[in-house]
ROVORO-394752 format. One record per atom (N, C-alpha, C): residue in one letter; x, y, z. Coordinates in steps of 0.1 Angstrom, whole numbers, plus 2048, in hexadecimal, padded with zeros to 3 digits. Atoms other than C-alpha are relative to their C-alpha. Layout:
BEGIN
aXYZ;...
! end
This chain:
BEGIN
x7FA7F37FD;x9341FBAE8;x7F980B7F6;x8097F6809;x92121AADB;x80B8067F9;x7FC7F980D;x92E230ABD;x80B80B807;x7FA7F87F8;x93724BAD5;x8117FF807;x7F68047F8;x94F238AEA;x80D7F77F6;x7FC804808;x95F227ACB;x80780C7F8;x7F47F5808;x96C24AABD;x80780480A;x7F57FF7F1;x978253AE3;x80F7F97FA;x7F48087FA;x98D236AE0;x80A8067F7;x7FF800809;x99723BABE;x80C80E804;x7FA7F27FE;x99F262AC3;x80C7FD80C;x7F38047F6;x9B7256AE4;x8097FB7FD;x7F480880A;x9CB23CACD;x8088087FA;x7FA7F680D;x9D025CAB5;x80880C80A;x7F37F87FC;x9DD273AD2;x8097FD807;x7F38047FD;x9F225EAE2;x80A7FC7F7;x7F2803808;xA1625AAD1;x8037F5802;x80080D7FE;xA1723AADD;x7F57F77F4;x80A804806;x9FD22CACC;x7FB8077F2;x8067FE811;x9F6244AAC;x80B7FE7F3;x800806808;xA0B232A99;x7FD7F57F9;x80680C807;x9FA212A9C;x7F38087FA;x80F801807;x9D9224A93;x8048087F3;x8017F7811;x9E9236A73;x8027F07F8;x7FF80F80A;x9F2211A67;x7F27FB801;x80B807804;x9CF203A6B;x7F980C7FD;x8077F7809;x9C3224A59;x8057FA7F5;x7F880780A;x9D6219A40;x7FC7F07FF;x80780B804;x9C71F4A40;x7F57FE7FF;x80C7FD7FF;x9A71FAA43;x7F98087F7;x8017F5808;x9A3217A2E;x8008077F2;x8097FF801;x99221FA18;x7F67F3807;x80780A7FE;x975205A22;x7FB7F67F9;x80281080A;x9761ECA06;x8117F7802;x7F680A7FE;x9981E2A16;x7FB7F680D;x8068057F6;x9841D2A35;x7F97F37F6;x80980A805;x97A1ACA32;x8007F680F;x80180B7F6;x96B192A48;x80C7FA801;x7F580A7FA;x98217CA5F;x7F77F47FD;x80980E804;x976158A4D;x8087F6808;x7FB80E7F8;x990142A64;x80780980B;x7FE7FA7F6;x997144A83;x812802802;x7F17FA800;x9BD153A8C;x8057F4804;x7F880A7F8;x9D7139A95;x80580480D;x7F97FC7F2;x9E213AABA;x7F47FE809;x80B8017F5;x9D313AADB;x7F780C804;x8017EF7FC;x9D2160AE1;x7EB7FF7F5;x80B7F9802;x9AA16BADD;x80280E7F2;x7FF7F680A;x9A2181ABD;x7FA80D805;x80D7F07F9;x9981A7ACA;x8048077F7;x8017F5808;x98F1C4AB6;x80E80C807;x7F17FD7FF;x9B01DAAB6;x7FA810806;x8037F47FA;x99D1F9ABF;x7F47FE80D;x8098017F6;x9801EFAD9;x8027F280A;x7FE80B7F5;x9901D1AE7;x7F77F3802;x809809801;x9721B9AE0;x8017F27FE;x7FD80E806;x971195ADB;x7F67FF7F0;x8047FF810;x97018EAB5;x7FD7EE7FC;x802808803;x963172AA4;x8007F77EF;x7FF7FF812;x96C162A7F;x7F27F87FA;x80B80A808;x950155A67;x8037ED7FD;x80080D7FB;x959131A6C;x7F97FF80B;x8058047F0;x954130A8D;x7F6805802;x80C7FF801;x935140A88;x7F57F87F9;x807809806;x928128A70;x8027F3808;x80380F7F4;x93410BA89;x7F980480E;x8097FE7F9;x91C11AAA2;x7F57FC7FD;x80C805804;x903118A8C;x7FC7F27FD;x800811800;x9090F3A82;x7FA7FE80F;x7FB8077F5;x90D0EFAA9;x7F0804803;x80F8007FC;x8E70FFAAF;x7F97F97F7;x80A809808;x8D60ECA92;x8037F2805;x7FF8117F5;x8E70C9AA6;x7F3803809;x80B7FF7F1;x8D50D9AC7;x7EE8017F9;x80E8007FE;x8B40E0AB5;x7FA7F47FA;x80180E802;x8B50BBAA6;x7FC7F780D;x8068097F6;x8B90ADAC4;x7F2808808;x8097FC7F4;x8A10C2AD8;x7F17F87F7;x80A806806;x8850B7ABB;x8007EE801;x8038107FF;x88E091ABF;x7F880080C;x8058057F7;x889095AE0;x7F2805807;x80F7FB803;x8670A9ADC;x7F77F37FC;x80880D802;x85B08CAC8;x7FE7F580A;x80080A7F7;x866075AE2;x7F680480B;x8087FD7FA;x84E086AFB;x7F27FE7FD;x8127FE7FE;x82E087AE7;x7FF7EF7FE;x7FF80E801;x83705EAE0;x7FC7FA810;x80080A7F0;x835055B06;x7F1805801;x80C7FF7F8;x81504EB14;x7FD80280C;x8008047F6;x80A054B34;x80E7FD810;x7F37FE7F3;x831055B42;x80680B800;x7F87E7800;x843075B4B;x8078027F6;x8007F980D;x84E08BB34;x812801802;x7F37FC7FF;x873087B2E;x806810802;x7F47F37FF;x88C0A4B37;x8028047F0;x7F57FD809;x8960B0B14;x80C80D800;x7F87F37FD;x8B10C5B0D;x7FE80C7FA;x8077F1801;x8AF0EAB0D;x80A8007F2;x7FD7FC805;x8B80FCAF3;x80B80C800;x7F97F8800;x8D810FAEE;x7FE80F7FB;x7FF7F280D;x8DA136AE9;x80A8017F7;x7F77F8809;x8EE143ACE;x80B807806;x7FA7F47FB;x8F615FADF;x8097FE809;x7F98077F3;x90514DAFE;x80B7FB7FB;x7F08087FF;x91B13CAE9;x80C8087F7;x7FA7FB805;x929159AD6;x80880680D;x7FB8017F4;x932163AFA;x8068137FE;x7F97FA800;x934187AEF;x8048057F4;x7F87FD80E;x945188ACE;x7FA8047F7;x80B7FA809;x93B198AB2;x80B7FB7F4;x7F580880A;x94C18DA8C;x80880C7FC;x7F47FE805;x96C198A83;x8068057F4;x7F67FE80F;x97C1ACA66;x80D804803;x7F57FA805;x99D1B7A5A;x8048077F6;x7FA7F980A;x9B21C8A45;x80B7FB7F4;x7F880280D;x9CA1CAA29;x80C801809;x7F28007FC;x9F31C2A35;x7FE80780D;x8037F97F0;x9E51C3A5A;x7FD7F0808;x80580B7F5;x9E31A4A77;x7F6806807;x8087FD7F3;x9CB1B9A8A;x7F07FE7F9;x80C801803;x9A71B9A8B;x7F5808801;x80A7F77FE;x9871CEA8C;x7F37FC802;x80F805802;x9621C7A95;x7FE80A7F7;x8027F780C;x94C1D8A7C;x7FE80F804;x8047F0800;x9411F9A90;x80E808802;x7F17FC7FE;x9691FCA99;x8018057F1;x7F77FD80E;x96E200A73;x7F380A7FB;x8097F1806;x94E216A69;x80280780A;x8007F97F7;x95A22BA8A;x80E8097FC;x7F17FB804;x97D22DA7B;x7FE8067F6;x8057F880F;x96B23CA59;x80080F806;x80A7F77FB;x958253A6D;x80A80D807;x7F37F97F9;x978260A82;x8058047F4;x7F87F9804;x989268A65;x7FA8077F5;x8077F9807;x970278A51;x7FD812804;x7FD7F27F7;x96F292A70;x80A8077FF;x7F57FB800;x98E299A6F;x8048057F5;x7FB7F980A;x9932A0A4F;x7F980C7FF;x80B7F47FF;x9752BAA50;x80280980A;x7F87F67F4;x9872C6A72;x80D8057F7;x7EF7FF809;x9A52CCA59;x80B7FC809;x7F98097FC;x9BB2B4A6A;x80D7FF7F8;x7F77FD809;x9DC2BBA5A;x8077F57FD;x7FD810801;x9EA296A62;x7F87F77FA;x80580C80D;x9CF283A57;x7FD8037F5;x7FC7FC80F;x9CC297A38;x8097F97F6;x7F180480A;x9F028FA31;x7F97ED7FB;x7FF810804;x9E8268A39;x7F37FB7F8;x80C80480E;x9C826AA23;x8078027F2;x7FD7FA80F;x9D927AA07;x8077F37F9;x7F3808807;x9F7262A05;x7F97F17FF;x80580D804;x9DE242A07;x7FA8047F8;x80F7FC80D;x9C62539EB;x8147FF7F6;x7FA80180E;x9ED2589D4;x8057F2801;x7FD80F7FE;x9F72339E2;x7FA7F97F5;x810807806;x9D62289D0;x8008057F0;x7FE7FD80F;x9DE23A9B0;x8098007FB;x7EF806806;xA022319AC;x8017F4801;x7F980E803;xA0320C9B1;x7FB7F77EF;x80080280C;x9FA20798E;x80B7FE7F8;x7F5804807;xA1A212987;x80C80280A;x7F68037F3;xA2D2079A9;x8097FA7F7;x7F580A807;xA411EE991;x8088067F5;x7F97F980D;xA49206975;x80F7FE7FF;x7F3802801;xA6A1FF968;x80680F7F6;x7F97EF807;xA6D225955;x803809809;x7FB7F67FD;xA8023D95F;x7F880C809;x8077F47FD;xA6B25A95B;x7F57FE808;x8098037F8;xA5024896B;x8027FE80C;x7F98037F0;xA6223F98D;x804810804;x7FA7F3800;xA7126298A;x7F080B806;x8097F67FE;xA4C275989;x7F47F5810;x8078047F6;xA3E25C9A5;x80480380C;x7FA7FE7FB;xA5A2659B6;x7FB811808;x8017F17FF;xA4E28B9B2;x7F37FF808;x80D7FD7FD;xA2B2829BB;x7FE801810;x8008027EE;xA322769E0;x80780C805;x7F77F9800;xA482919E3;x7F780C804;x80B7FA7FD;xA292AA9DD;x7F87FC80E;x80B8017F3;xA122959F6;x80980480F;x7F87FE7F7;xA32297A10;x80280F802;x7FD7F1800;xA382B9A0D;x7F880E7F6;x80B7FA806;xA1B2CAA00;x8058127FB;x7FC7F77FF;xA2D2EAA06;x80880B7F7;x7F77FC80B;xA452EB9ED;x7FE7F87F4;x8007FF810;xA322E49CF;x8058047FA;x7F97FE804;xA412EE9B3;x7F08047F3;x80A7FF806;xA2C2F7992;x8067F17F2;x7F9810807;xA442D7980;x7F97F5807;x80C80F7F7;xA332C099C;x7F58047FB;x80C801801;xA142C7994;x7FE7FF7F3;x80280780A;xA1C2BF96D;x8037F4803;x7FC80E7FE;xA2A2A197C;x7F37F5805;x80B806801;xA0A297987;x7F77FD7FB;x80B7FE80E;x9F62A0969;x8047F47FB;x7F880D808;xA10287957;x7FE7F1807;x8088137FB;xA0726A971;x7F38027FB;x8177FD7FF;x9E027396F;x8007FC7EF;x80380080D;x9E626C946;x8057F47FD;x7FD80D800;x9FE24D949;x7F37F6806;x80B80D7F3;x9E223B964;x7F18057F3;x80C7FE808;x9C6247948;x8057F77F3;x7F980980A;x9DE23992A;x7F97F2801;x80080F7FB;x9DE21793B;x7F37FC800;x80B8037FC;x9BB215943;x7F97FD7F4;x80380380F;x9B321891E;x8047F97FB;x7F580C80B;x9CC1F8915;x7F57F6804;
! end
């Protein structure tokens, strides 16, 4: 599926109401792109693995490595039975067997990633197409995905101190989401209240 038809789809998931909630969660799993990793086993069940945005048949790195085993069998035997040919004298030339494609036996599929606190799955241009989509949009000034950039970029800088058992610390993290949620009604205290995370997350880094 070309690049083009891959942000179509993308862009359709995002204006239907139906559907753009599932694609704000796998922004959110996906997103940044060091949360994406290979599918190394295949899923349990019968259900086929497809990419969650293009519908594709997916494939995990096992099962790509037992293809490979399964063609280095096929090109074993085909060389026994090469030798067995130039061995005969004078009688016909055995049948051997052909050689399997690759490609025939992926049947289609391409390999498989995922995300972070997500069952679903992505081929890889699905997931550099999902970068690419929201890179636009933010440069369209996209007022929504802003918000849902913002609040995964303070997600990413507060769980350091997601567990905090202080007060004042729960109290100013409290203030922080507060800002990303409602941008509108900053305050000029929220915005020391940030300074004061931005110096705790520096503290710590130096222990």
């Amino acid at each position: 599926m070309e690049q083009k038809e891959i942000l179509e789809k993308i862009e359709d998931l995002w204006k239907d109401q139906k559907s753009s909630g599932f694609l704000t969660h796998v922004l959110h799993s996906y997103l940044p792109l060091h949360k994406v990793k290979t599918v190394t086993e295949k899923p349990k069940g019968k259900r086929p693995m497809l990419c969650a945005i293009t519908g594709i048949k997916l494939i995990s790195l096992d099962e790509v490595g037992k293809l490979m085993l399964d063609q280095l069998d096929d090109m074993d035997a085909f060389k026994k039975s090469l030798l067995l040919t130039l061995d005969t004298e004078g009688n016909a030339i055995p049948k051997h067997p052909e050689l399997n494609n690759p490609k025939e036996k992926l049947k289609g599929r391409v390999l498989g990633f995922t995300g972070e606190e997500t069952n679903t799955y992505l081929s890889k241009e699905a997931a550099k197409c999902l970068l690419i989509w929201v890179q636009d949009k933010i440069l369209s000034g996209d007022g929504k995905i802003n918000w849902i950039v913002k609040k995964m970029q303070l997600n990413k800088v507060l769980k350091p101190l997601k567990d905090s058992k202080d007060k004042e610390t729960k109290k100013q993290i409290k203030t922080a989401h507060k800002i990303v949620n409602k941008p509108a009604k900053t305050s000029f205290g929220d915005l020391q209240t940030l300074q004061d995370l931005k110096k705790k997350l520096e503290d710590q880094e130096k222990k």
